[in-house]
VOPAGU-2260 file (C-alpha; in pm, 1 decimal, decimal comma):
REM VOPAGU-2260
SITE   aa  ch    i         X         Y         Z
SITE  UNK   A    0     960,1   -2030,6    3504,8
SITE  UNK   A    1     700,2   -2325,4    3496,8
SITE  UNK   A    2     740,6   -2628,1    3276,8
SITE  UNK   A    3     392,6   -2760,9    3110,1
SITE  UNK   A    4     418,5   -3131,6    2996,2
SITE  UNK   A    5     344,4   -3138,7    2658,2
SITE  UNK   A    6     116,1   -3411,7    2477,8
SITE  UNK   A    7     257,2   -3619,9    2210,1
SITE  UNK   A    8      68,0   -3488,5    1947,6
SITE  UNK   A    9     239,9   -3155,9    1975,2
SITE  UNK   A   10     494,7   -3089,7    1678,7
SITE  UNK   A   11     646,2   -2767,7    1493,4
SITE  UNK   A   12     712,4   -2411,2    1619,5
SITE  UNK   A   13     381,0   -2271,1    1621,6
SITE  UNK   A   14     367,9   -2205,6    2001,1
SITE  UNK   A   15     607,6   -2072,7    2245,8
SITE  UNK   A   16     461,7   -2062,7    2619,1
SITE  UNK   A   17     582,0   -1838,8    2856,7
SITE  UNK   A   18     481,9   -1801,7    3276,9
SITE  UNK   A   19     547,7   -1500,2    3400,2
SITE  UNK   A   20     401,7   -1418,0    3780,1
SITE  UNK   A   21     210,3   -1106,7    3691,4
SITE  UNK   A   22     -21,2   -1038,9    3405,8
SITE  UNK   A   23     138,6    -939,4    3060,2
SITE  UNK   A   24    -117,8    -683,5    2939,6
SITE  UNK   A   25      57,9    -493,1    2657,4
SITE  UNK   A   26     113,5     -85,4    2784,5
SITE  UNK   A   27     -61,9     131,6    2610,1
SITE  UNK   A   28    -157,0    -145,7    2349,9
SITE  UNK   A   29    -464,0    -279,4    2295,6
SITE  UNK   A   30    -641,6    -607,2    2442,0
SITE  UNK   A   31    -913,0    -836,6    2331,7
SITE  UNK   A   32   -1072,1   -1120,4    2568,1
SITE  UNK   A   33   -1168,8   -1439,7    2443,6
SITE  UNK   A   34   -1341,6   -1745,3    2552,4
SITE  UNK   A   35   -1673,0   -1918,7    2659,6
SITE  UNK   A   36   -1737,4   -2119,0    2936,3
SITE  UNK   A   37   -1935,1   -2463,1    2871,1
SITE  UNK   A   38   -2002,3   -2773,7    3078,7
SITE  UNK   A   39   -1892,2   -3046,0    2891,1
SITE  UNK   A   40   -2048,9   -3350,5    3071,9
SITE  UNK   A   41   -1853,6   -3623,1    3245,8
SITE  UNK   A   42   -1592,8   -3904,7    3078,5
SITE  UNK   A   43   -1767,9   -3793,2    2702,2
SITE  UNK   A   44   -1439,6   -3667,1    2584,4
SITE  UNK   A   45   -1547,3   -3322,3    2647,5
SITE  UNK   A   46   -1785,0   -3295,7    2335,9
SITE  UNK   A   47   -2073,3   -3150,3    2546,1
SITE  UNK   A   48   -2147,5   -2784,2    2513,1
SITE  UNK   A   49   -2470,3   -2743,6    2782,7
SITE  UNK   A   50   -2515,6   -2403,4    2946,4
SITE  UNK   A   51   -2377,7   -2340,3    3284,3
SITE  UNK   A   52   -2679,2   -2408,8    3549,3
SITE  UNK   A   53   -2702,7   -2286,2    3898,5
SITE  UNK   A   54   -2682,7   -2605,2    4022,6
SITE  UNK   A   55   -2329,5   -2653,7    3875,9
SITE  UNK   A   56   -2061,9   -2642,2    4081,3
SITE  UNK   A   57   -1873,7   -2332,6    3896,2
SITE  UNK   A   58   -2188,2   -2118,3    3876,6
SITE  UNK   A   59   -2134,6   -1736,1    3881,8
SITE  UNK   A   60   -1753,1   -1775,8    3936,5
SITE  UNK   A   61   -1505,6   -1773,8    3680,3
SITE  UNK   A   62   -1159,5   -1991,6    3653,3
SITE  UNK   A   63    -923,1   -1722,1    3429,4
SITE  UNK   A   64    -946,4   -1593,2    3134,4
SITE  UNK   A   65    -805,5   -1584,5    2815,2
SITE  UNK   A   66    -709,7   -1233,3    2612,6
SITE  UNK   A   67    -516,3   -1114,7    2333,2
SITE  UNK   A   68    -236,5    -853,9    2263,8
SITE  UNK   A   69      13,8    -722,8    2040,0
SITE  UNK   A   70    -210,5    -631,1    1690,6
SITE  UNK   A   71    -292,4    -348,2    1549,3
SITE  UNK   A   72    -676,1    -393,4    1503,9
SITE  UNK   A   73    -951,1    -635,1    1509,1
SITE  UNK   A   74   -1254,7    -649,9    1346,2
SITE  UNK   A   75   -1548,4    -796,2    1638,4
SITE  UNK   A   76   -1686,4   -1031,4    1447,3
SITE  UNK   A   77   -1829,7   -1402,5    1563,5
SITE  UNK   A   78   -1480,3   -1484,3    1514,0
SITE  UNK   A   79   -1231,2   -1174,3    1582,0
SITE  UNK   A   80    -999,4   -1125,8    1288,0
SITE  UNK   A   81    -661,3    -959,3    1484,3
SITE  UNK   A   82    -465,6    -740,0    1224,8
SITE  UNK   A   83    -108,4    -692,7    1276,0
SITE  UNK   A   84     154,2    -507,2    1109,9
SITE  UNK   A   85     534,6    -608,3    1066,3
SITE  UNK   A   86     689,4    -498,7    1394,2
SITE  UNK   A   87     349,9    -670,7    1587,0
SITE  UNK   A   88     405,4    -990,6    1790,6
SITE  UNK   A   89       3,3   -1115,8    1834,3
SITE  UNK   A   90      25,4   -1297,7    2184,9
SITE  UNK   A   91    -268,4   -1512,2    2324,1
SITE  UNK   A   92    -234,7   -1522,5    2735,2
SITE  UNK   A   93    -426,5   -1676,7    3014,1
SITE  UNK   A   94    -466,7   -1501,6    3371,4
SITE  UNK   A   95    -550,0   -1751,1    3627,5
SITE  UNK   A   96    -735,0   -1618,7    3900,7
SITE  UNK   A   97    -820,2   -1874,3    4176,6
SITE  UNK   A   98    -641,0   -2119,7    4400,7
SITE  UNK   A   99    -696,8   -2441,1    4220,3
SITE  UNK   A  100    -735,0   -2650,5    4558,7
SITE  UNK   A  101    -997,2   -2404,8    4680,6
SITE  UNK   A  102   -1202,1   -2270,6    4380,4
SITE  UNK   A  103   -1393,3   -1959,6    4490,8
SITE  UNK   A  104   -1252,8   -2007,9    4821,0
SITE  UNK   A  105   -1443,2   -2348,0    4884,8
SITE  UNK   A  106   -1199,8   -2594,0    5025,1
SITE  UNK   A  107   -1430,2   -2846,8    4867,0
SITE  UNK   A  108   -1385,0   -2744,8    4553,2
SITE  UNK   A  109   -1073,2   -2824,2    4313,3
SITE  UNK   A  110    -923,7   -2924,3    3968,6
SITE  UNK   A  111    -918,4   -3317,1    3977,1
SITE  UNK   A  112    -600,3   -3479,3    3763,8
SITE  UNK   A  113    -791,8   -3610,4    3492,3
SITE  UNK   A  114    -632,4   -3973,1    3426,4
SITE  UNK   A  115    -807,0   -4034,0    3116,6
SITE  UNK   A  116    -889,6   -3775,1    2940,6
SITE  UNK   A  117    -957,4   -3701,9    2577,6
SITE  UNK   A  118   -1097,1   -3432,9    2369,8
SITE  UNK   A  119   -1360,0   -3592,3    2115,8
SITE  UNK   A  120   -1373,6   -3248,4    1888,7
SITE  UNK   A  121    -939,0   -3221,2    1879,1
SITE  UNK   A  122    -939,6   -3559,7    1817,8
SITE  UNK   A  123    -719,6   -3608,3    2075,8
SITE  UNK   A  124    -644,8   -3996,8    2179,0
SITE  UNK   A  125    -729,7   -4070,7    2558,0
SITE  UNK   A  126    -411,5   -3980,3    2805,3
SITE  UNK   A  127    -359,4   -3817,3    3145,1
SITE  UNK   A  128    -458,9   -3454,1    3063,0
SITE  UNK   A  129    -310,2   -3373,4    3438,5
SITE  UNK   A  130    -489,1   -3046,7    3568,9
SITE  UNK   A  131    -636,2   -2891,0    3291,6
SITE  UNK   A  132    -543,3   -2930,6    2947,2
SITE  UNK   A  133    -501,3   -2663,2    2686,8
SITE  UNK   A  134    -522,1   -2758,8    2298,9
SITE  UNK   A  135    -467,2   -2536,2    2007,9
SITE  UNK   A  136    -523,9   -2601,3    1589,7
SITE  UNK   A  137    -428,4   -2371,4    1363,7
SITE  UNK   A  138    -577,0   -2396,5     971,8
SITE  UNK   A  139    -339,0   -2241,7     703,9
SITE  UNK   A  140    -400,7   -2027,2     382,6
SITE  UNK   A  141    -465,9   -2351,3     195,4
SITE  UNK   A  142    -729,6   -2448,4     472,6
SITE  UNK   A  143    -481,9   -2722,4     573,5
SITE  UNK   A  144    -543,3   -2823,9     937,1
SITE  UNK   A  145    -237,4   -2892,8    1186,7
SITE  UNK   A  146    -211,1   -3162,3    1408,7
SITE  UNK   A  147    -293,4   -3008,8    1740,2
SITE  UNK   A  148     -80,3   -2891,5    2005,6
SITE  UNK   A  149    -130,1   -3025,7    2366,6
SITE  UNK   A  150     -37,2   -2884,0    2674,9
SITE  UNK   A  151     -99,8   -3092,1    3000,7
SITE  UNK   A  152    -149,4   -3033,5    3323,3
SITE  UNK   A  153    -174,5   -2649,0    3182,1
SITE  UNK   A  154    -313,8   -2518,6    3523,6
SITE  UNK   A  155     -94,2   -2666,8    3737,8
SITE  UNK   A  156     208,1   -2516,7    3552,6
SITE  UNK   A  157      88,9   -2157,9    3638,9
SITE  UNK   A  158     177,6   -2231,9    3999,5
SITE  UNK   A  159     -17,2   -1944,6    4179,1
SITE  UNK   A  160    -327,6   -1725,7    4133,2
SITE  UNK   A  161    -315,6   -1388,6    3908,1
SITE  UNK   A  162       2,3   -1583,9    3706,7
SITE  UNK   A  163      11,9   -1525,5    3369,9
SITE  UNK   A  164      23,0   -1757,9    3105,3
SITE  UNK   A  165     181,3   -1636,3    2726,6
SITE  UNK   A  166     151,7   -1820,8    2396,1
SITE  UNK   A  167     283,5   -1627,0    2125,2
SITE  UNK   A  168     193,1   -1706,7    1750,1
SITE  UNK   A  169     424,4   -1670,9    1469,2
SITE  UNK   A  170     194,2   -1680,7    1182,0
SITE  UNK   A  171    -112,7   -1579,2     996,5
SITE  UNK   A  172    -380,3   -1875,2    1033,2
SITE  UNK   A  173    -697,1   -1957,7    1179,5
SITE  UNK   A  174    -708,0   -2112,6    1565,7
SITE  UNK   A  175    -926,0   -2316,9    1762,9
SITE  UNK   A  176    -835,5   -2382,1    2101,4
SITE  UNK   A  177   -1002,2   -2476,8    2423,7
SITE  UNK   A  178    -874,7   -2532,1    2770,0
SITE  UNK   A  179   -1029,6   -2878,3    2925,0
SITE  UNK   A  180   -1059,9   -2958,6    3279,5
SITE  UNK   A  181   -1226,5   -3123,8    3551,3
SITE  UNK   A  182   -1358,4   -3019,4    3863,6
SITE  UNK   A  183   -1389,6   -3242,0    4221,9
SITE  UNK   A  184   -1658,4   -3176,0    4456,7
SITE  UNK   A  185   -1587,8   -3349,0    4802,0
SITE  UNK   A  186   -1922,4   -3200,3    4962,9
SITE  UNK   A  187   -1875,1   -3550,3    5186,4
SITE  UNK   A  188   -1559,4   -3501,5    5328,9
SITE  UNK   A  189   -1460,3   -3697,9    5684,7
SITE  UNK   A  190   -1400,4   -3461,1    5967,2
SITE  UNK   A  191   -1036,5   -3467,8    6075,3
SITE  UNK   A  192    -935,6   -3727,5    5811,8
SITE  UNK   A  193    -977,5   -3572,9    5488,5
SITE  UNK   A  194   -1082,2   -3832,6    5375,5
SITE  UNK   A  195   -1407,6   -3764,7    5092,3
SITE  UNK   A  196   -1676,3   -4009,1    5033,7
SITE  UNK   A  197   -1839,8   -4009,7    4675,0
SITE  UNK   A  198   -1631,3   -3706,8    4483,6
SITE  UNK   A  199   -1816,7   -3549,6    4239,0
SITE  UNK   A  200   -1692,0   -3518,6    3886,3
SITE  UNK   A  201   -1757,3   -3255,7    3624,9
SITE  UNK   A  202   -1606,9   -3147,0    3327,1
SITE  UNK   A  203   -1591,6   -2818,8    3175,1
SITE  UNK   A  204   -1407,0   -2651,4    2939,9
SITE  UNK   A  205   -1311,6   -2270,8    2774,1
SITE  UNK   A  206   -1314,5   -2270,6    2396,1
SITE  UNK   A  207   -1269,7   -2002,5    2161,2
SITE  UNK   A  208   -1150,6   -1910,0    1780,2
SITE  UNK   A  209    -966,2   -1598,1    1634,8
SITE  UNK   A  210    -768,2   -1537,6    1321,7
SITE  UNK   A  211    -433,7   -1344,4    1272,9
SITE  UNK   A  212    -394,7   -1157,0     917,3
SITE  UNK   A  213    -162,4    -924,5     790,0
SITE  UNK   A  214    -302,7    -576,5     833,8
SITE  UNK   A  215    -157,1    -455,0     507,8
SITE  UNK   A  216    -220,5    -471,4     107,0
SITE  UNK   A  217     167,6    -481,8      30,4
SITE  UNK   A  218     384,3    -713,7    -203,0
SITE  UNK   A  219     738,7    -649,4    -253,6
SITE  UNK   A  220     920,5    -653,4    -632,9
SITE  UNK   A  221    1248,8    -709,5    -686,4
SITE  UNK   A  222    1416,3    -702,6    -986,4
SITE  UNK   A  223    1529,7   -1114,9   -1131,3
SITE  UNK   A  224    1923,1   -1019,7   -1226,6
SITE  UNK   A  225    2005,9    -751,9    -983,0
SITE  UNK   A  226    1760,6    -825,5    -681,1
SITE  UNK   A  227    1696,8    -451,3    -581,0
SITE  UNK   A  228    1354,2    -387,6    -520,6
SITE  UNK   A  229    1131,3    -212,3    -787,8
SITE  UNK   A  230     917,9      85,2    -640,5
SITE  UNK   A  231     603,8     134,9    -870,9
SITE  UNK   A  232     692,0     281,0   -1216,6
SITE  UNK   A  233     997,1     128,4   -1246,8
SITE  UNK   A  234    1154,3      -5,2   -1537,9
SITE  UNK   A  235    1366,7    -340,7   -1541,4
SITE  UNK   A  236    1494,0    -510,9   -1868,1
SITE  UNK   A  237    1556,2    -796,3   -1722,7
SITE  UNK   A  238    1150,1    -928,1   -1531,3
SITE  UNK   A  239    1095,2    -878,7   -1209,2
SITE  UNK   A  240    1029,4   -1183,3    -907,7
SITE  UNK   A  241     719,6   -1114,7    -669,9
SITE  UNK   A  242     778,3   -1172,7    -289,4
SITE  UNK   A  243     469,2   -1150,3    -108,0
SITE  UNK   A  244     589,3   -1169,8     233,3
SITE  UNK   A  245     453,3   -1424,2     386,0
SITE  UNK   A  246      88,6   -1271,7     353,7
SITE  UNK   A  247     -71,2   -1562,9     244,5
SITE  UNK   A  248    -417,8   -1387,4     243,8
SITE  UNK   A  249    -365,3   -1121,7      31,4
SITE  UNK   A  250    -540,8   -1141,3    -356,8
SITE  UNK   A  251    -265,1   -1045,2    -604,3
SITE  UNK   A  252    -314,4   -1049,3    -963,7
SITE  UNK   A  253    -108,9    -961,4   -1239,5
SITE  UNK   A  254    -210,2    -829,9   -1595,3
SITE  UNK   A  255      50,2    -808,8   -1904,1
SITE  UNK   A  256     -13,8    -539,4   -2199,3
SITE  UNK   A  257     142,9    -502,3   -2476,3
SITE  UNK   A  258     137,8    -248,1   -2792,6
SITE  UNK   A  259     -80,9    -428,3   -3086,7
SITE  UNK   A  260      61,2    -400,8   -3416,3
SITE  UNK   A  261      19,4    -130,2   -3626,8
SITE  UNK   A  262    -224,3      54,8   -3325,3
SITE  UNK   A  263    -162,8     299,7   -3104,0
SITE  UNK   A  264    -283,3     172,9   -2867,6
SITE  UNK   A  265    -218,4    -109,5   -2613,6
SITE  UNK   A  266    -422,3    -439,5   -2565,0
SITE  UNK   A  267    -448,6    -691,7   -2293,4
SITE  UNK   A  268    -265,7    -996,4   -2328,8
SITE  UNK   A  269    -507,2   -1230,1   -2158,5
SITE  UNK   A  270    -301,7   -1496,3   -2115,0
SITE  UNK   A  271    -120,7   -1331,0   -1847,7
SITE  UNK   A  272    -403,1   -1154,2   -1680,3
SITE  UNK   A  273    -419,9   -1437,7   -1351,6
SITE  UNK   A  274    -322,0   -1481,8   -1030,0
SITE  UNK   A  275     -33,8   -1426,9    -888,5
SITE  UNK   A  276     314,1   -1690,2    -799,8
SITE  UNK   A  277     465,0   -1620,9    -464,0
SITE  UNK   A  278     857,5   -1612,3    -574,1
SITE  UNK   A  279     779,3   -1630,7    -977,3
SITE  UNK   A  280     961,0   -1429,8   -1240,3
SITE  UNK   A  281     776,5   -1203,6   -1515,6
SITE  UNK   A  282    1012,5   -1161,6   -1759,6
SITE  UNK   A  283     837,7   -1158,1   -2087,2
SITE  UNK   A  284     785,3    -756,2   -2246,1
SITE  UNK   A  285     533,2    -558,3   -2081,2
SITE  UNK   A  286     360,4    -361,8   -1905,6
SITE  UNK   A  287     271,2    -533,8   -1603,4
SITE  UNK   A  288      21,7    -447,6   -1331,7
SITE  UNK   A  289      44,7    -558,0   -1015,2
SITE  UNK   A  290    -291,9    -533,6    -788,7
SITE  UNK   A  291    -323,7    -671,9    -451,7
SITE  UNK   A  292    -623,2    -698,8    -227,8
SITE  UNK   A  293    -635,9    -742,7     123,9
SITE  UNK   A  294    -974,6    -945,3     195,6
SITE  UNK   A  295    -988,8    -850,0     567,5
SITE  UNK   A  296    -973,7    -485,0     540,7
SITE  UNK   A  297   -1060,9    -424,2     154,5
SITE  UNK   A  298    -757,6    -251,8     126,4
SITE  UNK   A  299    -586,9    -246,2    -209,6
SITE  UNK   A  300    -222,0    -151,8    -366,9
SITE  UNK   A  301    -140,8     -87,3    -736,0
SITE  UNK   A  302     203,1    -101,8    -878,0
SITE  UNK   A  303     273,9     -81,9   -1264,9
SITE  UNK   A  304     627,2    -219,6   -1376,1
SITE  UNK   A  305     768,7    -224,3   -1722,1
SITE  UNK   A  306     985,3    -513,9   -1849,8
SITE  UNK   A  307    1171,9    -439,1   -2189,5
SITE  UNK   A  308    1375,3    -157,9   -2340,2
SITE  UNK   A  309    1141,2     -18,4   -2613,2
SITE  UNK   A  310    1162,6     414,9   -2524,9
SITE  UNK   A  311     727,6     451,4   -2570,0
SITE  UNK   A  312     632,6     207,4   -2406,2
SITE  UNK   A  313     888,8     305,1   -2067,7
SITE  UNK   A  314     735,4     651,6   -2154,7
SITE  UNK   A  315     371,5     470,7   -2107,6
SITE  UNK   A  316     423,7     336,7   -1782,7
SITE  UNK   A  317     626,8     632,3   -1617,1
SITE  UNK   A  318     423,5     969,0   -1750,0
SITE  UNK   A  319      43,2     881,3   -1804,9
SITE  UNK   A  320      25,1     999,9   -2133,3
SITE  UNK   A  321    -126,7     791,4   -2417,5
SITE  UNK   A  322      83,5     646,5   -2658,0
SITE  UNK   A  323     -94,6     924,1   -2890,8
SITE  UNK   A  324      64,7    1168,0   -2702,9
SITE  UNK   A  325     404,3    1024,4   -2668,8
SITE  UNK   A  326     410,3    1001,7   -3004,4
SITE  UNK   A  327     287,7    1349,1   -3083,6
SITE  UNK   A  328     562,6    1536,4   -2814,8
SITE  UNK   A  329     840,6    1311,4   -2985,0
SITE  UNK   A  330     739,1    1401,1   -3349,7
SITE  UNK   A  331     796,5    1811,8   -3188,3
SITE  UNK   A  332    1118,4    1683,4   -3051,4
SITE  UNK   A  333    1039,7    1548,5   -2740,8
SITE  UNK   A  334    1317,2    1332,1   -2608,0
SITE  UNK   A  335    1260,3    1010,5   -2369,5
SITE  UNK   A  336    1511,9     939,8   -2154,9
SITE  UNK   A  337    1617,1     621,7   -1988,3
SITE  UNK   A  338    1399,1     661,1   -1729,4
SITE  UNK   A  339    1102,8     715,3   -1923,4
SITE  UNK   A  340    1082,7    1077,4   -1882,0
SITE  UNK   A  341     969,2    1322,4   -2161,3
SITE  UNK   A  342    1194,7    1623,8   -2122,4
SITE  UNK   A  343    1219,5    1903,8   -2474,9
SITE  UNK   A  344    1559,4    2061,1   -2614,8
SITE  UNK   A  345    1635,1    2360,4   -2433,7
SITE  UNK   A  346    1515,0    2678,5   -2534,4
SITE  UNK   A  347    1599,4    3015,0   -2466,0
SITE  UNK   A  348    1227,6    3040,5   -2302,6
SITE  UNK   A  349    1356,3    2743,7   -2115,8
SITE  UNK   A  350    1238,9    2412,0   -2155,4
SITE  UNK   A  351     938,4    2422,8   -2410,5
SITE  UNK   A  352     827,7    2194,3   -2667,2
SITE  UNK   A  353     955,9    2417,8   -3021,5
SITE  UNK   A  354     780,1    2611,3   -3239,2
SITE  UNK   A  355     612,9    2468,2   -3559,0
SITE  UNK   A  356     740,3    2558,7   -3899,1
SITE  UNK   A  357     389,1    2777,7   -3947,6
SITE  UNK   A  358     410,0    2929,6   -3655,3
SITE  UNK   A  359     825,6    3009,9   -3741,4
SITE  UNK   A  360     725,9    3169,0   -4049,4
SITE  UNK   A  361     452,1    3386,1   -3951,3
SITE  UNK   A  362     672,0    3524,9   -3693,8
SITE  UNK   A  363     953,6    3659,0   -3928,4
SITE  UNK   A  364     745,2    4005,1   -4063,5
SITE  UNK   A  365     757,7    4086,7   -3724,1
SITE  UNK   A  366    1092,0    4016,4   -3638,4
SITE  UNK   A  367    1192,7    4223,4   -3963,9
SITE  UNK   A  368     961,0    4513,1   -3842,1
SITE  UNK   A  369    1115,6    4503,2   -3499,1
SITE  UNK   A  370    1475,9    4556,6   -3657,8
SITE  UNK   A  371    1412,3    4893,1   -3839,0
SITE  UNK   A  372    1502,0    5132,3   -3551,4
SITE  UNK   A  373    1401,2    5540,3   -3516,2
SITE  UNK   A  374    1740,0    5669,9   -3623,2
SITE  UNK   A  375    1716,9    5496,3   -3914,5
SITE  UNK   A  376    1358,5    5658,2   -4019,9
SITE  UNK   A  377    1480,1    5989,8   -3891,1
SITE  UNK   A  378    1779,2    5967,9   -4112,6
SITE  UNK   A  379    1581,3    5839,5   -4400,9
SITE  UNK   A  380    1383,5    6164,5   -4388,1
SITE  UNK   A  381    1615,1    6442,5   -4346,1
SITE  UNK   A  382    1774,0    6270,4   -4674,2
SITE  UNK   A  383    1462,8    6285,7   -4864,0
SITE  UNK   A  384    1425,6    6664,1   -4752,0
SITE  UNK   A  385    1740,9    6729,4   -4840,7
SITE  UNK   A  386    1717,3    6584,8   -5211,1
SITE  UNK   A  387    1382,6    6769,4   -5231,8
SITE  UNK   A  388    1566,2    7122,6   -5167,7
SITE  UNK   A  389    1863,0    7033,5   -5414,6
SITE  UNK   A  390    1580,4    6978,5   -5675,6
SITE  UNK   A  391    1398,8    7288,2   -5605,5
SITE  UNK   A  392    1744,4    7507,7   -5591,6
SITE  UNK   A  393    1817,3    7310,6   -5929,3
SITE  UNK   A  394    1494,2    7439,8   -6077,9
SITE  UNK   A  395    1564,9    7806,0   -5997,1
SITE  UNK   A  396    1908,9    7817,7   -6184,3
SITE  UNK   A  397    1756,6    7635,0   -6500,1
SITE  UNK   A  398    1535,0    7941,4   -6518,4
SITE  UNK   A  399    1808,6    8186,8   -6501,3
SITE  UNK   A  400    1989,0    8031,2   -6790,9
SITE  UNK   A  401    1671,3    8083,9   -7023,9
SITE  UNK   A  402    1533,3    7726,8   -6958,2
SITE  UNK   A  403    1260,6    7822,4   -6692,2
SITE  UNK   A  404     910,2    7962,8   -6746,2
SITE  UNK   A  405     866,0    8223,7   -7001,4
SITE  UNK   A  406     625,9    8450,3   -6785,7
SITE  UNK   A  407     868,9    8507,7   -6525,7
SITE  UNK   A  408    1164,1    8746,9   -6616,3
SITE  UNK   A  409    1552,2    8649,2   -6572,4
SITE  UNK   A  410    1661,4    9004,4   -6485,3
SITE  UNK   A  411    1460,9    9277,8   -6284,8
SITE  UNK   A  412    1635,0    9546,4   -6434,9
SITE  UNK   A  413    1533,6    9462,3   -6765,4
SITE  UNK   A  414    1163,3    9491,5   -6653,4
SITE  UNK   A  415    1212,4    9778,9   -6570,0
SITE  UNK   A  416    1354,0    9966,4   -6894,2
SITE  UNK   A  417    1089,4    9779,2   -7046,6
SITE  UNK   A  418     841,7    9945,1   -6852,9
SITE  UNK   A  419     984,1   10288,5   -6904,5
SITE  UNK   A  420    1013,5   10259,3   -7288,9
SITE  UNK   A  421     659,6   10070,2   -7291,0
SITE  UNK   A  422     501,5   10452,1   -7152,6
SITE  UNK   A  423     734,1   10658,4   -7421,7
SITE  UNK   A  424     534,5   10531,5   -7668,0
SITE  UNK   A  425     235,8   10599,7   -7493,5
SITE  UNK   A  426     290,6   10943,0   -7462,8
């Protein structure tokens, strides 16, 4: 493991360098190159940016080069936005690829130690930047720049060609960095003696931005007495605290509503609907609504949390309904339970809101209908048929007795004398 000697300006925990002796691509992950190649004059504290010409001495060769791994996505913009996820380590590396005492295989060619070197755009005070320096500046969510970090004598730490150097990054934030470094040309060079009359001196450096974000849209609740974490839809009585996980570039805003008096309805409390506090409490009664937006990817998450213990309103932010219709279901005797859940009284149709009074009543004729069975009709008639035939047999022995019809006679022997004497007389 190479040791880099490390400017005074460099502070904090921001960078962690690694040499390894083979290249660190990521397997199977993805990787993004970075970097442009400048000349940056001579002794002007590298603040020249001319195009490479073919009379320069690194013309159509190239030093290393600088690439990213570990994220999840970028968007390929001027400045590449790399996304990354929780489990995602976003790690900046640089692959040297020549000998720096021969560059391109010219013995005449090599990186000078640059005494007194400075880097005008860094702001970087003049010091021995060794062979090659790298710098790095990150900017924060509050556009806050950092002092920058300084590496000396960067490519003389990597030791050999095709080594590979890491520098991992902890946090979200905007970079600039740029590797500086100076080149010797010895085209006079004293046979046998090494010695080289009139070096050659140009400077030249790599620079390049990028920005790390937080590839999601997420903010975590948790609830202010009990610190379990609140899923959306939940209910607290005691406010809930907003953590938003270190993703400082996320938009989160949160509205309060509450039930206006005397309407059923429920009207925004504007003087809640703002911004949201990284690590504030919400405990005031509510219905809160939590909406964050992830600039980068226009992603955006909803969660709606109730804060209070009134039943209609816990029904309001579990079940959708209107507060019309929660009011409606409980006047049929809905219940809402703790949870804000509507259930009904069980039925034996099962679990269905119960009949109206109207509706009760006009079902009764039927039900009485229903109850008068066959046997019972059947019985009912052979009673009346049997009354009928009493009645009838009744009739007959009234006439007997002298109390039926006249015309009709009680004895039919009688007839007959009377029929005999009635032709006597006619004779």
């Amino acid at each position: 493991m190479a040791r880099f000697r490390i400017g005074a300006l460099a502070i904090g925990s921001l960078l962690a360098i690694t040499v390894s002796a083979t290249p660190a691509l990521a397997e199977g992950g993805q990787t993004y190159y970075l970097g442009e190649l400048t000349n940056a004059g001579l002794d002007t504290g590298y603040s020249e940016y001319n195009q490479v010409e073919q009379d320069d001495p690194q013309y159509g060769w190239s030093l290393g080069a600088f690439y990213v791994t570990g994220f999840t996505s970028v968007s390929r913009d001027e400045t590449p936005t790399f996304l990354k996820l929780a489990d995602d380590t976003v790690s900046l590396h640089f692959r040297l690829d020549q000998d720096i005492d021969a560059l391109n295989g010219n013995g005449s060619l090599s990186i000078a130690d640059d005494t007194n070197g400075y880097d005008q755009s860094f702001e970087v005070d003049k010091q021995d930047f060794g062979r090659g320096t790298f710098i790095v500046r990150q900017t924060d969510y509050q556009n806050s720049k950092s002092a920058p970090q300084i590496y000396v004598d960067f490519l003389a730490s990597t030791v050999s060609e095709n080594a590979d150097t890491e520098v991992q990054l902890f946090e979200e934030g905007d970079y600039e960095a740029t590797l500086d470094y100076e080149i010797r040309n010895d085209p006079r060079k004293v046979p046998f003696f090494g010695v080289s009359i009139l070096p050659e001196y140009t400077d030249y450096h790599i620079t390049f931005s990028f920005s790390v974000r937080n590839g999601n849209a997420m903010v975590f609740l948790f609830d202010s007495s009990t610190g379990s974490e609140l899923t959306n839809e939940s209910l607290t009585e005691n406010g809930f605290t907003i953590d938003m996980a270190k993703s400082r570039y996320l938009d989160v805003n949160v509205k309060r509503e509450v039930m206006a008096e005397g309407r059923d309805e429920l009207v925004e409390d504007v003087r809640s609907n703002a911004p949201a506090e990284d690590g504030k409490q919400y405990t005031d009664e509510g219905i809160y609504t939590i909406t964050a937006t992830n600039p980068t990817t226009g992603e955006t998450t909803e969660k709606k949390i109730y804060v209070g213990t009134d039943p209609v309103m816990k029904a309001y932010a579990v079940t959708g309904y209107s507060i019309e219709e929660i009011e409606n279901k409980v006047a049929q005797g809905a219940q809402i339970d703790d949870d804000g859940t509507i259930t009904w009284p069980t039925t034996k149709a099962g679990s269905e809101p119960p009949a109206t009074p109207d509706s009760a009543n006009a079902a009764e004729p039927a039900e009485d209908n229903r109850s008068i069975s066959m046997p019972t009709i059947i019985a009912a008639v052979v009673a009346i048929a049997a009354l009928a035939i009493v009645a009838f047999l009744r009739g007959r022995g009234d006439a007997s007795n002298g109390t039926g019809d006249p015309g009709i006679p009680n004895n039919p022997n009688e007839s007959i004398r009377s029929q005999e004497k009635d032709g006597d007389h006619a004779e």
